[in-house]
C-alpha positions in Angstrom: -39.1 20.3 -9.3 -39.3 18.5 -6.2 -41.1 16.0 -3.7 -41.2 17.1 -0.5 -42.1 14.0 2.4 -42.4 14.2 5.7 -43.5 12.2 8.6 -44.3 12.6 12.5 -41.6 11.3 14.4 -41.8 11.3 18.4 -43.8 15.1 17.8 -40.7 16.0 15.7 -41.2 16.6 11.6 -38.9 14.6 9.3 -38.1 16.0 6.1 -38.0 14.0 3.0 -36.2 16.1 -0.5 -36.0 14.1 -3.2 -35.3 16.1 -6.6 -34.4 15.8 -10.4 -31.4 17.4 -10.6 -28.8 19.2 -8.2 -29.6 22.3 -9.5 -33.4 22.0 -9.1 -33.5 22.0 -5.4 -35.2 25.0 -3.9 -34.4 26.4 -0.3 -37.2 25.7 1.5 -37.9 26.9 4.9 -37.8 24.4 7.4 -39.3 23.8 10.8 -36.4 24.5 14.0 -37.0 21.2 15.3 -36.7 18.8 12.4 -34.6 15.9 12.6 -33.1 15.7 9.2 -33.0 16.8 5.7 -32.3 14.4 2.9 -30.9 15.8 0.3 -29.5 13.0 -2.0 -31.0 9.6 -2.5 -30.0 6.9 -5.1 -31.7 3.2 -5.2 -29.6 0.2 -6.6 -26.3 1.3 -5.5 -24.3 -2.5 -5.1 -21.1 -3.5 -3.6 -18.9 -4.7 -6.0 -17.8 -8.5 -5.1 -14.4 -9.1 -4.0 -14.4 -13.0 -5.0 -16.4 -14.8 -7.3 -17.9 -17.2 -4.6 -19.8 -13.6 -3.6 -22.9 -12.1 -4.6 -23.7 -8.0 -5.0 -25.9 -6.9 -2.5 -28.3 -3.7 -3.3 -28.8 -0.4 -0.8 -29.1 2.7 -1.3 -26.9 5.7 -0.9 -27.7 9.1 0.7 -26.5 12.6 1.5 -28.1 13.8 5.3 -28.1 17.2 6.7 -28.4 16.1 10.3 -28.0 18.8 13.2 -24.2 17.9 14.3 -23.4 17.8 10.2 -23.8 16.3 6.7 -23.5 12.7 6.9 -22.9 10.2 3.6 -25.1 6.7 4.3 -25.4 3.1 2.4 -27.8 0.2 3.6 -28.8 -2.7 3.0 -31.7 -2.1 0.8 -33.3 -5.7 2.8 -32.6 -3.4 6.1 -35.0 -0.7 5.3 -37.6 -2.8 3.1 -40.5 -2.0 5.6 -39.5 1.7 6.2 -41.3 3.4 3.1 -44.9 2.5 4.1 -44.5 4.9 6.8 -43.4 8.3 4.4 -46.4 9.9 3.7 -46.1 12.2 -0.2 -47.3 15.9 0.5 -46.9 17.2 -3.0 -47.9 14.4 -5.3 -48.3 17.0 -8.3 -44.3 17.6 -8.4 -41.8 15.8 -11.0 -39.9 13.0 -8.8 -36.2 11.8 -8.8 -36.4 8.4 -6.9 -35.8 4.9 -8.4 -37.6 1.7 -7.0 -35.8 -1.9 -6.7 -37.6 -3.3 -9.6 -35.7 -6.3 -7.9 -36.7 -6.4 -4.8 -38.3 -9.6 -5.0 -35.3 -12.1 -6.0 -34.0 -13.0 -2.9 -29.8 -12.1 -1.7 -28.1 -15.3 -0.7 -25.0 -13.4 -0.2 -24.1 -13.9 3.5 -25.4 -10.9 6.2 -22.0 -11.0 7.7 -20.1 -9.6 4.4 -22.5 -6.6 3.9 -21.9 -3.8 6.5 -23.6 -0.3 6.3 -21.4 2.5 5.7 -21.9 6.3 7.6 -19.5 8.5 7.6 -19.5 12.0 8.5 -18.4 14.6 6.0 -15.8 16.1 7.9 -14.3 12.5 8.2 -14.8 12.1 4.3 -10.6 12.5 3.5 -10.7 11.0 -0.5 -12.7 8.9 -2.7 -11.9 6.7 -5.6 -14.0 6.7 -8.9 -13.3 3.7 -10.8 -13.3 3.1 -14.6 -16.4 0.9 -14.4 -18.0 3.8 -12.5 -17.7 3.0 -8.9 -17.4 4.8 -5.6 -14.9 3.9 -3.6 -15.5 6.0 0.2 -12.1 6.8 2.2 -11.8 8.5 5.6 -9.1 10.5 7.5 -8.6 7.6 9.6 -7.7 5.3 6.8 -11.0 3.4 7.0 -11.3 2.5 3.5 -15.0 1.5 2.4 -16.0 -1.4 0.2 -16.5 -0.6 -4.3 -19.7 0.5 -4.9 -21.4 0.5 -8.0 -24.6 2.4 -9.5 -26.7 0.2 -11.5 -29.1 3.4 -12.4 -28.4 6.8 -12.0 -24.9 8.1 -12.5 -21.9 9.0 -9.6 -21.6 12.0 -10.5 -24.9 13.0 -9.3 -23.9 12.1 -6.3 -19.8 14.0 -6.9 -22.2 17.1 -7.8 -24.1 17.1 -4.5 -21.3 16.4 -2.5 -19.5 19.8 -4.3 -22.2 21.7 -2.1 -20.4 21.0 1.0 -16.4 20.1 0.1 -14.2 21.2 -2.0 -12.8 18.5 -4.5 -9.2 18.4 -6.0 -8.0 15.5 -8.3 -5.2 13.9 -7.5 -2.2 14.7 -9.4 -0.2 11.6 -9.6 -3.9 9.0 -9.4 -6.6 10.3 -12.4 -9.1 8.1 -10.5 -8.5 9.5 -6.9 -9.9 13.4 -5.4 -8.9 14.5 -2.7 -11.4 16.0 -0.5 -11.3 19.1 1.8 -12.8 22.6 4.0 -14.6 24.3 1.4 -13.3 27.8 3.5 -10.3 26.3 3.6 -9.3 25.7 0.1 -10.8 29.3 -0.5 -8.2 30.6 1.3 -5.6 28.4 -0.1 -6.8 30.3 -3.8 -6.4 33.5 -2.4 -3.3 32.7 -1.2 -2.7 31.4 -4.7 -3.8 34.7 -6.1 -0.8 36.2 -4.5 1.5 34.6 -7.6 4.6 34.2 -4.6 5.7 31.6 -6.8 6.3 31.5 -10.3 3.9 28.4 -12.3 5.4 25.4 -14.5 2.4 26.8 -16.8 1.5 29.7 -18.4 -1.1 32.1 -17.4 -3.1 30.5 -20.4 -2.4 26.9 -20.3 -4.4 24.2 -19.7 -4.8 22.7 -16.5 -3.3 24.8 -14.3 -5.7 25.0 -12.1 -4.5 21.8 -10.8 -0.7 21.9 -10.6 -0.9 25.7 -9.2 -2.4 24.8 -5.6 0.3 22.1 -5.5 3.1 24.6 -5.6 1.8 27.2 -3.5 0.7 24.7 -0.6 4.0 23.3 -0.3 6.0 26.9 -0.1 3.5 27.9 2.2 3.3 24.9 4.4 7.3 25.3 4.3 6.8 28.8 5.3 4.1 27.7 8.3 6.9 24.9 9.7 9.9 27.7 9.3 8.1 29.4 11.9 7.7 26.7 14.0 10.5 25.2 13.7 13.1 27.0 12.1 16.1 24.7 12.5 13.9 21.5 11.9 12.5 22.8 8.5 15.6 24.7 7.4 17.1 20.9 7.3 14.5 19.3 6.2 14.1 22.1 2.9 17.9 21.6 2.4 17.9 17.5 2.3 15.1 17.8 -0.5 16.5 20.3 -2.1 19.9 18.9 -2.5 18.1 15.8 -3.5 16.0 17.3 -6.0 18.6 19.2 -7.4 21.4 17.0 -7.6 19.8 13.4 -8.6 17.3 15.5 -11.5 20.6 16.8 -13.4 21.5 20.6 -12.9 22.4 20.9 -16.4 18.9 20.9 -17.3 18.3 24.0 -14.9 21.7 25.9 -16.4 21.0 25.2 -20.0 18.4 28.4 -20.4 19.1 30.9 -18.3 16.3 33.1 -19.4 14.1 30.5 -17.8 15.2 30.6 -14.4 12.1 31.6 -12.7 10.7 28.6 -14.1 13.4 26.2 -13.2 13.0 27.4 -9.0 9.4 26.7 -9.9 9.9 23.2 -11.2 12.5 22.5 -7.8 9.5 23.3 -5.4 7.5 21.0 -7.5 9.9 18.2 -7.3 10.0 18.4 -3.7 7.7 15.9 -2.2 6.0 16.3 1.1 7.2 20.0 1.1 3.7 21.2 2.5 3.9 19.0 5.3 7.2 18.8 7.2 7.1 16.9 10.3 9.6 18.0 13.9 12.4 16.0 13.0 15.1 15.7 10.7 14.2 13.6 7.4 16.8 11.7 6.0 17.8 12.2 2.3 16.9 9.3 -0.3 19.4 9.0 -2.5 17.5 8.2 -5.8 19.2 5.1 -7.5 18.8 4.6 -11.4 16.7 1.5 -11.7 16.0 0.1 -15.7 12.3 1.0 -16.8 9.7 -1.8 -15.4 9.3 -4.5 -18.2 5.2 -5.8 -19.0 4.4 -8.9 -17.6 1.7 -11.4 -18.9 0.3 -14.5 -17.4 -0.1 -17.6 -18.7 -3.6 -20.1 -18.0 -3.5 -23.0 -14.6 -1.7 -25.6 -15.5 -4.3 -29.0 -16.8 -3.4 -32.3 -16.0 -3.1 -33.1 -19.8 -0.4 -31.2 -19.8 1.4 -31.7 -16.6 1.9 -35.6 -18.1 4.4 -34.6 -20.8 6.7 -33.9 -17.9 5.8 -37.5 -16.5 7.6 -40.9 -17.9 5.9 -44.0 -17.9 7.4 -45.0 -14.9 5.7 -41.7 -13.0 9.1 -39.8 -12.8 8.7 -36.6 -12.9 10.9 -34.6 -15.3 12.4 -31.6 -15.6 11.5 -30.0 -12.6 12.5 -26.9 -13.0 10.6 -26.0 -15.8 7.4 -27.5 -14.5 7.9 -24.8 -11.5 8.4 -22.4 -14.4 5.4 -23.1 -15.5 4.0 -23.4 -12.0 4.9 -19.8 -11.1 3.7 -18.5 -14.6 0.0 -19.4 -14.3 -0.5 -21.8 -11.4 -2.6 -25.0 -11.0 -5.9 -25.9 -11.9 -8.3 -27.0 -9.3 -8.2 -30.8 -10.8 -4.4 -31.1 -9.9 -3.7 -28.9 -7.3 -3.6 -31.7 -4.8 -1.3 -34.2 -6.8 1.6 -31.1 -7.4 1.0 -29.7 -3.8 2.0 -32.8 -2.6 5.5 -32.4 -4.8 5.9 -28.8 -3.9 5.1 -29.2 -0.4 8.0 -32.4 -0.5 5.9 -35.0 0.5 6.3 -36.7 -2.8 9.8 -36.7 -4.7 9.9 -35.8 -7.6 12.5 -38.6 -8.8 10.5 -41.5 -8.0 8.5 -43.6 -9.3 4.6 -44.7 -8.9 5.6 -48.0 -6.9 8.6 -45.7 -5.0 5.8 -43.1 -4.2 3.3 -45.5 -2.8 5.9 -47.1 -0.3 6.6 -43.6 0.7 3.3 -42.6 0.9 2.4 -45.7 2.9 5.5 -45.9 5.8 4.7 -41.4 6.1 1.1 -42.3 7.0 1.5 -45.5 9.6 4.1 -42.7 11.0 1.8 -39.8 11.3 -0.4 -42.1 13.5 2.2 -43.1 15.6 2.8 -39.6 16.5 -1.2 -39.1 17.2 -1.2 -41.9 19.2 1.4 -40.5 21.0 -0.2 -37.7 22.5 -4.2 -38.9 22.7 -2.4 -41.9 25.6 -1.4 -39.1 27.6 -3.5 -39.4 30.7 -5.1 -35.9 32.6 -2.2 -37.1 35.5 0.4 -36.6 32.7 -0.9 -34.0 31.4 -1.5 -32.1 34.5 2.5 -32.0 35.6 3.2 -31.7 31.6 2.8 -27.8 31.5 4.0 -27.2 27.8 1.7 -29.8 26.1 -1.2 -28.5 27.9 -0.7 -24.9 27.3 0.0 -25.6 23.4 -3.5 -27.7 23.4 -5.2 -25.1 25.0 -4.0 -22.7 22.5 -4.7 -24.7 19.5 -8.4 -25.6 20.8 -9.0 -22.1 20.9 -7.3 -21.2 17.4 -8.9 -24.1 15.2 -12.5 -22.6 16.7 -12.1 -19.8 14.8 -10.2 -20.4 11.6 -12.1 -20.2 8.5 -15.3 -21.2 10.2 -16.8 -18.9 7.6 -15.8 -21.3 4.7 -17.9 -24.1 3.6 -15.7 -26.7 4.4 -14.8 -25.2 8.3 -18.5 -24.3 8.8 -21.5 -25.6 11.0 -21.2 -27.3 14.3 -19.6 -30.7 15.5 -17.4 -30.3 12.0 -15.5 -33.2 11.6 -13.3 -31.5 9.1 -12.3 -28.7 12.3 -11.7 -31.9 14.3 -8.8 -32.7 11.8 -7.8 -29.6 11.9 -7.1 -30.2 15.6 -5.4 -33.8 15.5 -2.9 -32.6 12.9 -1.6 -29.3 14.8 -1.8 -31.7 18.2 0.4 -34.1 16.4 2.8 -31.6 15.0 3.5 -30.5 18.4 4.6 -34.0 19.1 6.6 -34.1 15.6 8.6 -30.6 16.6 8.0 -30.0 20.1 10.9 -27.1 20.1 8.6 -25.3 17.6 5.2 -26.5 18.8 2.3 -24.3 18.0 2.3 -20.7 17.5 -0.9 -18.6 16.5 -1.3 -18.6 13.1 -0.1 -22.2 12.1 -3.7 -23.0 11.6 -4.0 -20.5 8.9 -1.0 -21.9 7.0 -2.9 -25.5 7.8 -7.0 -24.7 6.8 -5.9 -24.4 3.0 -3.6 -27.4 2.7 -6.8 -29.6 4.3 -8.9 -28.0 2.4 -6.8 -29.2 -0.6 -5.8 -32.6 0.1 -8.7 -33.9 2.3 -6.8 -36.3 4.1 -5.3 -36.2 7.2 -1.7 -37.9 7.1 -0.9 -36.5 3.9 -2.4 -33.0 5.4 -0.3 -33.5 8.4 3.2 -34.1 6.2 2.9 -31.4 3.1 2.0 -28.7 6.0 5.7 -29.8 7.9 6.6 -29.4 4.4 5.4 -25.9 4.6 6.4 -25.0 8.0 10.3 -26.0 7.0 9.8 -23.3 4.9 8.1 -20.7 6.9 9.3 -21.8 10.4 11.2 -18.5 11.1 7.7 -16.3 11.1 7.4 -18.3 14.5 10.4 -17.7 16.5 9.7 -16.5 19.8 11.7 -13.5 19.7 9.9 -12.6 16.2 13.5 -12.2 14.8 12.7 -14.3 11.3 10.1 -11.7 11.4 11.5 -8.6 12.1 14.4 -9.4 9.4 11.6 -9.6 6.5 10.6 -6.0 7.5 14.1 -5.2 7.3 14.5 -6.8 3.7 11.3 -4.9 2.9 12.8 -2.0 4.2 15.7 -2.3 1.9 14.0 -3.5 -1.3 11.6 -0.2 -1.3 14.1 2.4 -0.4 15.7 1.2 -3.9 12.4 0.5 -5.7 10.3 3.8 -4.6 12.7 6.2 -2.8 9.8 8.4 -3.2 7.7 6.5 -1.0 10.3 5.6 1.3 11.0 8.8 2.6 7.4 9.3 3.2 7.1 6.2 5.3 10.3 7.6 7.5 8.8 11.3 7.5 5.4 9.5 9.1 7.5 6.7 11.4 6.1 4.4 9.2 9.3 2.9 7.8 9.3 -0.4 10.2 6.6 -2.0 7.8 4.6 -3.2 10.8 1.2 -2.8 8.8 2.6 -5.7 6.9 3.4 -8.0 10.1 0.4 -10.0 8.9 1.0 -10.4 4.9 4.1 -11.7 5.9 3.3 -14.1 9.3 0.8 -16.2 7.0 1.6 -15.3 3.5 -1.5 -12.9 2.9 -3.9 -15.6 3.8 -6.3 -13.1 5.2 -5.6 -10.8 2.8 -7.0 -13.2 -0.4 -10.2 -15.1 -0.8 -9.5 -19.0 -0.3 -9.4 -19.3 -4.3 -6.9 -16.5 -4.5 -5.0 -17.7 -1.6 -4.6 -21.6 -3.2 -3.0 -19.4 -6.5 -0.7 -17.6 -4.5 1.0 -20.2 -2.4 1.6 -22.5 -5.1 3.1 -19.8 -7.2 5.6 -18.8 -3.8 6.4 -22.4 -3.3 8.2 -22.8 -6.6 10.7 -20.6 -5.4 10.9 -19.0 -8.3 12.2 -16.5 -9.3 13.6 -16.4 -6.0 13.4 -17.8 -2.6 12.0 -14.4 -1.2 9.4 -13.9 -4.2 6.9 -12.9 -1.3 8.6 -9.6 -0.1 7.9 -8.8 -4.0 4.4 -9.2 -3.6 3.9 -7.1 -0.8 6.2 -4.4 -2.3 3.6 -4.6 -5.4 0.6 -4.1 -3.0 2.5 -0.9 -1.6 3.0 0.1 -5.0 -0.4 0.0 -5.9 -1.7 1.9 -2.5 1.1 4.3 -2.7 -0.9 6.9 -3.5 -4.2 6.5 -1.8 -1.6 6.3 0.9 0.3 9.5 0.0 -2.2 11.9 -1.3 -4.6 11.2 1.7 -1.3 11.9 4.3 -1.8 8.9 6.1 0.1 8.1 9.2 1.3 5.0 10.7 -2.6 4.3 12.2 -4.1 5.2 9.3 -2.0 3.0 7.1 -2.6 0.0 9.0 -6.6 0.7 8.9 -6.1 1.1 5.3 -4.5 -1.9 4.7 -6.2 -3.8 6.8 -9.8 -2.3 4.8 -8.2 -3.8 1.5 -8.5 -7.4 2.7 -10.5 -9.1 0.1 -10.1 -6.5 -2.4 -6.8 -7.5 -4.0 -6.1 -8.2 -7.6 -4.2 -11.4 -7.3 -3.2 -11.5 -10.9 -2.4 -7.9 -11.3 -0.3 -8.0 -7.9 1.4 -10.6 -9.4 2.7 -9.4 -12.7 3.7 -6.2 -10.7 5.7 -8.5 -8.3 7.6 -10.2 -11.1 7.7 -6.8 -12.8 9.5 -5.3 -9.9 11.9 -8.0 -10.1 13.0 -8.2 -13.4 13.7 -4.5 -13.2 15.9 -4.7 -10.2 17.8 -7.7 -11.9 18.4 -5.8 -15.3 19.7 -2.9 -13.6 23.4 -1.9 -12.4 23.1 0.0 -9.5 21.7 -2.6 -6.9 22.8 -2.9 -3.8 24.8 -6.1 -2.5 22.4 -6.2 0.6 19.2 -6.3 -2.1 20.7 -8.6 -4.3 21.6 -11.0 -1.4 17.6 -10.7 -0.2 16.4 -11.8 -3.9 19.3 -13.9 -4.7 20.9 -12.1 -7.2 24.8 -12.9 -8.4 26.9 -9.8 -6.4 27.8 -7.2 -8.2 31.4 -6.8 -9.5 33.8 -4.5 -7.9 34.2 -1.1 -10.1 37.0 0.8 -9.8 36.2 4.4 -8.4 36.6 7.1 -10.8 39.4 9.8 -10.1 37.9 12.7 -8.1 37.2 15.6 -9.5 36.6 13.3 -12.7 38.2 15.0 -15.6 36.2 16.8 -17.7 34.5 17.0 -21.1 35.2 18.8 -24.0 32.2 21.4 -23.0 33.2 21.7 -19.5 36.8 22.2 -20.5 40.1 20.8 -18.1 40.3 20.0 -14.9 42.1 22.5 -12.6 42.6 19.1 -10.1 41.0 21.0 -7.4 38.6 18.8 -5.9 39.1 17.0 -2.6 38.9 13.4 -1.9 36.8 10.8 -3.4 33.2 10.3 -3.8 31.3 7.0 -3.0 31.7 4.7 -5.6 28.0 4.9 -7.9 26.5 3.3 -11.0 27.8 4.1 -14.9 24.8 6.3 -15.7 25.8 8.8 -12.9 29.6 8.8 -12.4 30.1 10.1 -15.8 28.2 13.5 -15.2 29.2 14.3 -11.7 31.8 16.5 -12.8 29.2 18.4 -14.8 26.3 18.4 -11.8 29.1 19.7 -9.6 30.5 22.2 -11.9 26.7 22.9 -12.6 26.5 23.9 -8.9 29.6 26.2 -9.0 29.0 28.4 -11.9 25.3 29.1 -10.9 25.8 29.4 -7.5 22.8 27.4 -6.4 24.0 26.0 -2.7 25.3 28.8 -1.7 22.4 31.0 -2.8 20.0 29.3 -1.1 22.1 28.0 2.1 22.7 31.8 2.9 19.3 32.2 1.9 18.0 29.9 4.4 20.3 30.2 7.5 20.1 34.1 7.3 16.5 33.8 7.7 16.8 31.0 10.3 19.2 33.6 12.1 16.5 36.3 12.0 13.5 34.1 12.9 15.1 32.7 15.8 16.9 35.8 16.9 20.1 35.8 16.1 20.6 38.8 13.9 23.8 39.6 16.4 25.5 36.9 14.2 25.5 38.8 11.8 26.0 42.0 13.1 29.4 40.8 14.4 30.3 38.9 11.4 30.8 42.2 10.0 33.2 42.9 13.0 35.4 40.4 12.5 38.5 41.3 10.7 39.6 40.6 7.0 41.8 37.4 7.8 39.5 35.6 9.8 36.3 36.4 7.6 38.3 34.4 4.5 39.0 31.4 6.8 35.9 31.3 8.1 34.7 31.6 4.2 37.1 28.3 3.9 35.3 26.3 6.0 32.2 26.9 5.2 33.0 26.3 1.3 34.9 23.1 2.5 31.7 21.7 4.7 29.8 22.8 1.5 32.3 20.7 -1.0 32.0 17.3 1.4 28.5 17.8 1.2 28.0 17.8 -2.1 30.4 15.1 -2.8 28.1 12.9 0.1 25.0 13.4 -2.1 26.6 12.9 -5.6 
């Protein structure tokens, strides 16, 4: 049953469906000129808050046929509060679907600026996310990723079952919570295609679930297939670097061991091979996959209370055991009521050594200091200033920037704000403290939170030095502090996820410049201001390293890997993506996966020296390289000391088994198989079928040395890989 409303709009109808269930909607005949039909409608629909300073805000959510398209809708539910009078019911005798604000009355003090609509054309639809609590996350193409929404009556999947009239939806395979969304013609053709059984399944005919691995397998060979006869030398590369990589860093012996199962091994390679369906122009380099430990579980402990920050104070107020107390720092943080006293310790403005008359004095010569400095620079006349080009361009700048830092927070906001006036004085005399460094945009980030803290000006002024002796490098004019983190993060995730690495170099994505700004103020805009106070005081321990930061961000890759990888974002998209997660990040979970990360790189054998030195970890001993080809086993028999040189030295789990991975290769053949596999059909694509015609010319002696060299360029390559 459904309710049909319409109303005159500039002498055009508008059509109103509203119905009970998907299936209940009946094709009705509509007028030529009407301006849309709605077809899905659910009240109470609230965005989930990112902090717990925010309030939900209620809207509702629709599906629109419009004439250019289908289009997916949320608003405000305050934005449209006067609309309804003007729908008029036709049919008041049919069964009804809609739900009515039964709160419309309490009034939203949540702010107007942190509630956006959403609209987003179907076509532009690229994922969404459906969360454990039942939300709707909305993704597009371009990376644009929509604030959590939950339904507080009504279910999602109403909406999921609507949205199947238009798209075709396939769940992720490596994300439970994510589908993918797509051309309903499209992914018809992609099943007949499937039909076609070109490539043998993992699964059975009969087992379960294969109607989601099967598409996998068949898109890839068939997007290889699509880029062969593009670009046949391009892809013919690419194929072989996976290949080779799947293959020889999975264990060959496992694909030897049953030979009657064959079909299903090639089956299980194409599935192994990442990114197969969408080869780029361009050679992709080959990961090499490194044997890291298995990720430990990491829990959390409680802020740390001022009860129980005394037992590390004597009576004299020296603080003791220091490095324990960061320990415990870094393990849960600080709560609110002490964050100021330990920021001032962390930050070096106190010492940790000295005691309550010590600290005063200290305290006391730091502040008449500090307004030396300010002194300093309010005497300097407009005459001074005027031939003084560096001083006036830096206050300039910093007028500019204090303006518009955190003016949203309490503390920042509202006009003639003596707290932004601070703000000011403090970056104006830090510029007379370190004129070399002076002021750089986004020092008044770093500064907001440490005001916000201490609320007082000299001993705001001296813990943010403290902090800028440690972050001084994100400023350097030629960005080189900077562009050396990106490297480090470069190096940390080709070891952690060589998986993800290689998608970020397939996509030019591999210079990490989406995370310029994580990095520049230590994810500042990234965090709430609660969440932001827990995560600098936990970095400034320095523990468990000095570069505990580059973890963090790793972790937040981790965790978007594959909304980043299933959706095929490219370098703009990322950025939009991760820009869209601002305010959305689970401190504490990001955490545990940061420390996670690291204990699993420093329990494991095979790091490399330039990843060790990056998170301070003791160098590796020297190994002595294993004789090459190593001697082998009692089931592979002796070596015949045909081999060749050396290969690079690797880690115990591996060396003992290349023999076998390289004998594997030998007795089935595999490289060769599918390297004259490949390069004859590269030959025929791009027309050179004479190769072969006068390979056959060419006479007995010089076939077998030219058989030599090719076996010898296939022996170097295999010993690069293994």
């Amino acid at each position: 049953m459904c309710l049909v409303i319409r109303r005159r709009h500039h002498d055009k109808w508008v059509w109103r469906v509203q119905y009970q269930a998907p299936n209940s909607l009946a094709v009705l005949p509509l007028p030529t000129d009407y301006l849309y039909l709605l077809v899905y409608e659910q009240d109470e629909v609230y965005t989930i808050p990112t902090s717990p300073d925010e309030l939900k805000v209620g809207g509702r959510l629709r599906i629109i046929e419009k004439p250019h398209g289908v289009v997916v809708e949320w608003r405000c539910a305050d934005d449209e509060a006067s609309t309804d009078s003007d729908w008029a019911v036709i049919n008041s005798a049919a069964v009804t679907f809609t739900h009515h604000n039964i709160s419309d009355s309490v009034e939203i003090s949540t702010p107007r600026r942190n509630v956006r609509p959403i609209s987003i054309e179907l076509i532009d639809l690229r994922s969404y996310r459906l969360g454990q609590d039942g939300s709707l996350v909305l993704i597009q193409r371009d990376g644009t990723t929509h604030p959590a929404l939950a339904f507080h009556s009504g279910s999602v999947l109403c909406f999921v079952e609507v949205l199947l009239r238009y798209v075709a939806v396939k769940k992720s395979e490596k994300d439970s919570n994510l589908f993918l969304v797509s051309d309903k013609k499209q992914a018809a053709q992609d099943e007949e295609l499937l039909a076609m059984n070109l490539v043998p399944s993992r699964q059975g005919p009969g087992a379960a679930g294969g109607a989601h691995s099967l598409p996998t397998t068949h898109q890839r060979v068939w997007g290889f297939f699509n880029n062969f006869k593009r670009d046949p030398y391009t892809a013919t590369a690419g194929a072989l670097s996976k290949f080779y990589d799947a293959v020889l860093y999975t264990g060959v012996e496992d694909y030897v061991r049953d030979s009657e199962s064959r079909e299903d091994d090639v089956a299980e390679i194409f599935h192994s091979l990442n990114g197969f369906e969408d080869l780029e122009p361009g050679f992709e380099l080959l990961t090499k996959k490194r044997f890291l430990n298995e990720r430990p579980q990491v829990e959390r402990l409680s802020p740390m209370t001022h009860s129980e920050f005394q037992e590390y104070v004597d009576d004299d107020g020296r603080v003791l055991e220091v490095d324990q107390l960061k320990q415990r720092i870094f393990r849960g943080g600080i709560h609110p009521n002490l964050r100021r006293e330990l920021w001032c310790y962390l930050l070096g403005h106190y010492v940790w050594n000295q005691t309550y008359i010590q600290r005063e004095d200290r305290k006391r010569e730091r502040e008449n200091l500090y307004y030396i400095m300010k002194q300093q620079w309010k005497t300097v006349t407009e005459d001074q200033e005027s031939r003084f080009g560096g001083f006036r361009d830096r206050r300039s700048l910093i007028e500019k920037d204090v303006n518009r830092t955190d003016r949203n927070h309490p503390f920042f906001e509202g006009e003639h704000n003596p707290n932004v006036t601070l703000l000011h004085d403090i970056l104006m005399t830090f510029v007379m403290y370190n004129f070399d460094l002076g002021y750089v945009q986004g020092m008044s980030d770093l500064l907001a939170p440490i005001l916000y803290v201490t609320q007082d000006e000299a001993t705001a002024f001296w813990c943010f030095v403290g902090y800028m002796d440690m972050v001084y490098r994100n400023f350097d004019m030629d960005q080189s502090g900077m562009k050396q983190q990106l490297k480090d993060m470069h190096q940390i995730v080709r070891l952690v996820d060589p998986e993800l690495m290689s998608y970020l170099e397939v996509r030019d994505s591999a210079n990490f410049y989406f995370c310029f700004r994580w990095l520049l103020v230590r994810f500042k805009r990234e965090l709430s201001y609660a969440n932001t106070l827990r995560l600098w005081e936990v970095l400034w321990t320095g523990h468990p390293c000095p570069n505990f930061h580059l973890l963090v961000a790793v972790a937040l890759l981790d965790t978007e890997k594959d909304t980043i990888m299933e959706n095929k974002f490219g370098f703009t998209e990322i950025l939009k993506h991760i820009n869209d997660i601002s305010l959305r990040i689970d401190i504490d979970g990001t955490l545990k996966k940061a420390e996670a990360i690291y204990l699993q790189v420093r329990s494991s054998p095979c790091v490399p020296d330039s990843v060790r030195t990056v998170l301070n970890l003791p160098a590796q001993e020297p190994r002595p390289s294993p004789p090459w080809p190593p001697q082998k086993n009692d089931r592979s028999g002796d070596s015949d000391g045909n081999g060749g040189g050396k290969p690079a030295s690797s880690n115990e789990d591996t060396t003992d088994t290349g023999g076998d991975v390289v004998e594997a290769l030998s007795s089935l053949g595999i490289v060769g198989v599918v390297s004259n596999m490949i390069g004859s059909a590269v030959r025929h694509l791009s027309g050179d079928d004479d190769m072969i015609d006068a390979h056959l010319e060419v006479p007995q002696q010089e076939r077998q040395q030219e058989e030599e060299r090719e076996g010898c360029f296939e022996t170097a390559l295999s010993h690069q890989f293994v």
